[in-house]
C-alpha positions in Angstrom: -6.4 32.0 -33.7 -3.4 33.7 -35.5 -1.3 32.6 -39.0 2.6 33.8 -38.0 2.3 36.1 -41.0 -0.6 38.5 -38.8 2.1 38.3 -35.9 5.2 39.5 -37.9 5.2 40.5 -41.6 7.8 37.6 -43.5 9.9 40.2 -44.7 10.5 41.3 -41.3 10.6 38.0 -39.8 14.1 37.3 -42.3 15.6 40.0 -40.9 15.6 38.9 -38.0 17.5 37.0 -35.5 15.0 34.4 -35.2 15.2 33.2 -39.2 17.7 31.5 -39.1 17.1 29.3 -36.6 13.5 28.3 -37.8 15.3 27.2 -41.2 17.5 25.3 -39.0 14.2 23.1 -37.8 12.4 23.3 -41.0 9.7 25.7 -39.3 9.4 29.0 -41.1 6.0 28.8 -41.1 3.1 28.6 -38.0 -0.1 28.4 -36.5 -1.5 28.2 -33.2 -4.5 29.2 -31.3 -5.5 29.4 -27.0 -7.0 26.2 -25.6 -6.9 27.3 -21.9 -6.1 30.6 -20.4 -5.9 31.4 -16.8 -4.0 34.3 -14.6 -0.1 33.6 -16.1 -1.0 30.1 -17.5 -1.9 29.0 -20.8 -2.6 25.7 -23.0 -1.9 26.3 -26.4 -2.0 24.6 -30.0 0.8 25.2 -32.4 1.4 23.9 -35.6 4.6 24.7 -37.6 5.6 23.8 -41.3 8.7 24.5 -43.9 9.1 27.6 -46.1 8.6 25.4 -49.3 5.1 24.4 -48.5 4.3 27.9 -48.1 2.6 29.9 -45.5 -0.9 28.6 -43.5 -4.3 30.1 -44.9 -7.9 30.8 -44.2 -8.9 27.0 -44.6 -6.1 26.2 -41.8 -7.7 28.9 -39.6 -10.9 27.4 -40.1 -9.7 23.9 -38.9 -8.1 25.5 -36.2 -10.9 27.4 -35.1 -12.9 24.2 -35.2 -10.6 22.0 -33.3 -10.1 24.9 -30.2 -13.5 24.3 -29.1 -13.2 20.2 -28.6 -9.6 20.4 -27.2 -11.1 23.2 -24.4 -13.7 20.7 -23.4 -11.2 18.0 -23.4 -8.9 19.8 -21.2 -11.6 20.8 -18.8 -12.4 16.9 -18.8 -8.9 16.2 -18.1 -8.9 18.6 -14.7 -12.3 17.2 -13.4 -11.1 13.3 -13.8 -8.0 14.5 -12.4 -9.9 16.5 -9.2 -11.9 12.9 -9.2 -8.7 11.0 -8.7 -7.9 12.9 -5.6 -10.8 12.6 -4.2 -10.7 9.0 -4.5 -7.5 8.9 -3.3 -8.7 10.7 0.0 -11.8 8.5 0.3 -9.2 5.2 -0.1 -7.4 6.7 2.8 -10.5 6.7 5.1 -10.6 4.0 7.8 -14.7 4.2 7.6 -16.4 2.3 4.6 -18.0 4.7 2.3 -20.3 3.5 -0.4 -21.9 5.7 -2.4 -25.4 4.3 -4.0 -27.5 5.7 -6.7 -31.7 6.6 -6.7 -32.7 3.0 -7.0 -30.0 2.1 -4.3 -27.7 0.7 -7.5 -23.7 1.0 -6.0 -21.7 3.6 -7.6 -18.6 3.9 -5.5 -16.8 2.1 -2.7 -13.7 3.0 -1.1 -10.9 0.6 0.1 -12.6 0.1 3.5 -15.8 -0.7 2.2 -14.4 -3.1 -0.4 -12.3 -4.8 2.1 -15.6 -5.6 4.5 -17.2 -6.9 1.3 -14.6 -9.0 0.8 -14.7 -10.6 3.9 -18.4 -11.8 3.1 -19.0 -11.1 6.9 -22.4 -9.6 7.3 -22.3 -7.5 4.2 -22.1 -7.8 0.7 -23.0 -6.6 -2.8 -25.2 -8.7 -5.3 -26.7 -7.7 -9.0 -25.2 -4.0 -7.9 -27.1 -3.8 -4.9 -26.1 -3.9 -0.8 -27.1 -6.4 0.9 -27.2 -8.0 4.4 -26.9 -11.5 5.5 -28.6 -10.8 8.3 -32.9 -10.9 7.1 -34.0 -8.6 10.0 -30.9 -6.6 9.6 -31.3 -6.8 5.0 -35.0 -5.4 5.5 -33.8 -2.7 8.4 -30.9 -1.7 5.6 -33.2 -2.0 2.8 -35.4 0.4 4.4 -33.2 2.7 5.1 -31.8 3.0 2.0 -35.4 3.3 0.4 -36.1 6.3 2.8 -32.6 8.0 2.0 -34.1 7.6 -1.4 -37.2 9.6 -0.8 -36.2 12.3 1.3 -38.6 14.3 3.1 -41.4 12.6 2.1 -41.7 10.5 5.5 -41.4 10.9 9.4 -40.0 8.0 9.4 -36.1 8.3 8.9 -34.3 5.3 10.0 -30.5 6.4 9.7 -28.7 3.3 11.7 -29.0 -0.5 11.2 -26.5 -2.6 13.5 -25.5 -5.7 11.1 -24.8 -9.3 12.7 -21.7 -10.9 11.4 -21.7 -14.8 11.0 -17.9 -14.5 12.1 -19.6 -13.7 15.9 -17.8 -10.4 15.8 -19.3 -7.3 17.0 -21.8 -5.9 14.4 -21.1 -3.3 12.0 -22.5 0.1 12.3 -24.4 1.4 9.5 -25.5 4.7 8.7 -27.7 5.7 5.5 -28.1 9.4 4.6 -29.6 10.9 1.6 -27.0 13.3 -0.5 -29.3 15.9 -1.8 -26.4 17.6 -4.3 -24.5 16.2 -6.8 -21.0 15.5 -5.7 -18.8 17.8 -8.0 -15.8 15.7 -8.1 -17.3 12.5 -9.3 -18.8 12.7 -13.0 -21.9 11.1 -14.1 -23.0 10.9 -10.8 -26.2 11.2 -10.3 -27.4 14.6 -8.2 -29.6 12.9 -5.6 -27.1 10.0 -4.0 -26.9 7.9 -0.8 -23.9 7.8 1.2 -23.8 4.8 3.2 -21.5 4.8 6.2 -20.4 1.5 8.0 -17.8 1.2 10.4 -15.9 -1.9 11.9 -15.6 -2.0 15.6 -12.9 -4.4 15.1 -11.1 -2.3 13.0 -7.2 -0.8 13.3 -7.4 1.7 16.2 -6.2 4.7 16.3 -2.1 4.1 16.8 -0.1 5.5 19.2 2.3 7.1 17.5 0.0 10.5 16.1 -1.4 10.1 19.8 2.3 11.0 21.1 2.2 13.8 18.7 -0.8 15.7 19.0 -0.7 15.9 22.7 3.0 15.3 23.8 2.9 12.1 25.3 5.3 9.8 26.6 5.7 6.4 24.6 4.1 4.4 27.5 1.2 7.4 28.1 0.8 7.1 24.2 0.5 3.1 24.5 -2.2 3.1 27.5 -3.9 5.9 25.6 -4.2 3.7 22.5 -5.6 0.8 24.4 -8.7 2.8 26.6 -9.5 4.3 22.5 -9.7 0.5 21.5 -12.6 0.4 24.3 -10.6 -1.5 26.7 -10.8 -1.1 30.2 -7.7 0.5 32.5 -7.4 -2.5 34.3 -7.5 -4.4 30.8 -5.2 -1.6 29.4 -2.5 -2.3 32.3 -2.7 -6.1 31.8 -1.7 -5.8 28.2 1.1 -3.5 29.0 2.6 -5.6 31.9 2.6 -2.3 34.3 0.2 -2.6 37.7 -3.0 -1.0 38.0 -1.5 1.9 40.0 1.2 2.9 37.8 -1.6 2.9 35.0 -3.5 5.4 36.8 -0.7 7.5 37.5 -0.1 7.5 34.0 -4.0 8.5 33.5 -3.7 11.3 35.4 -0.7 12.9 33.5 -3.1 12.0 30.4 -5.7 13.7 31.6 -3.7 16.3 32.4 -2.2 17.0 29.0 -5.2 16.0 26.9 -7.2 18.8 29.1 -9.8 15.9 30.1 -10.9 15.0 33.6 -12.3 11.6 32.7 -12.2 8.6 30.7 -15.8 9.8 29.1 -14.2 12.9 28.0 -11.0 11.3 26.8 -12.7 8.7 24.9 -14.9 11.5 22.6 -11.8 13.3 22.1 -10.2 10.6 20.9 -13.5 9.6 18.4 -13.1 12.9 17.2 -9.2 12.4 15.8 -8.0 11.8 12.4 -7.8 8.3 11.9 -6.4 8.6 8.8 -2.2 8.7 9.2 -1.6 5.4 11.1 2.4 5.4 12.2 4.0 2.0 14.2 
């Protein structure tokens, strides 16, 4: 914390080049102090004031020295919401539902796939803060799971997966508890024990052919048949929806094959779990 008489005596300062500009904006005068520091980068506070109200004093420097403290911790608050907004940013950009439950099994956190599926009111949804099935065998399987996640350790019995009927008839959802043992950095006041719970929507967008045809050099057509065997269709189904015959399909499957380094549909099928799902192009 420095008064701008410590940093350059006012006689001095009237001699030089700098005086006449600072009576041109009324600022003869000023304060400031460091907020934040780091490698080249700094936040400061500054306060300047006219020659006729005289120079700053102790009892400024005092107020100053006061203030530096609270603005530092507001800054450092500023950086961690801002971290936070990233992260939930990422987390929107997911195609698997991610909710993120406290101790008790209260919900803290969904992303945009989770709250889309709640949405729907298809097998899942949230009530008084807490996630629920409509499903009673498949509610107590998910309550248990989540009570387990809860109490790690403490049992052999560690149910991680509840399949979850849908009243739409659609093929269940996938659910997958686990207990977070750390406290998620990025996420204020949450609490250092939390449960993730993962669901995933076998109906849901598959992965497009487009970033197929990029990562491994496909043609549009090898991209297209590719897409269809990830959305669990068969290759005779997969040539049916692209109009081609079941033996240009295979030839096709064999120049996949060839440039995915797979020998089989098994093999190409991981791989293609394992992709990014989340940059979807037409």
């Amino acid at each position: 914390m420095l008064l701008s008489q410590e940093l350059c005596p006012p006689e001095l300062f009237r001699r030089s080049e700098f005086y006449e500009f600072a009576r041109q904006i009324d600022g003869m005068h000023c304060t400031g102090g460091c907020i934040w520091r780091r490698s080249n980068q700094a936040l400061t506070l500054t306060a300047t004031r006219g020659g006729r109200k005289g120079e700053f004093d102790e009892t400024t420097r005092n107020v100053t020295e006061t203030l530096l403290p609270h603005l530092n911790r507001a800054h450092a608050l500023q950086q961690r919401l801002q971290i936070q907004a990233a992260t939930v940013s990422v987390l929107d950009a997911l195609p698997t539902a991610i909710l993120l439950l406290g101790p008790s099994g209260q919900v803290l956190y969904v992303n945009t796939a989770a709250e889309q599926i709640l949405r729907s009111g298809d097998g899942l949804y949230v009530r008084d803060g807490t996630l629920l099935a409509s499903d009673t065998k498949a509610n107590a399987g998910l309550r248990h799971a989540i009570r387990t996640a809860a109490s790690p350790g403490k049992t052999l019995d560690c149910p991680t997966a509840v399949l979850v009927p849908r009243p739409s008839l659609r093929r269940d959802y996938q659910v997958v508890v686990s207990p977070l043992l750390k406290a998620i950095p990025q996420f204020l006041a949450m609490p250092a024990q939390t449960i993730a719970v993962l669901t995933t929507d076998p109906h849901a967008q598959p992965l497009s052919g487009g970033l197929i045809r990029q990562l491994y050099g496909l043609t549009p057509k090898e991209a297209e048949l590719t897409a269809r065997l990830a959305a669990g269709l068969s290759l005779e189904e997969a040539a049916e929806h692209l109009a081609m015959t079941y033996e240009t399909a295979r030839t096709h499957l064999r120049r996949i094959f060839m440039k995915t380094d797979t020998q089989r549909q098994s093999e190409l099928a991981l791989l293609l779990g394992r992709l990014p799902q989340v940059i979807r192009q037409v």
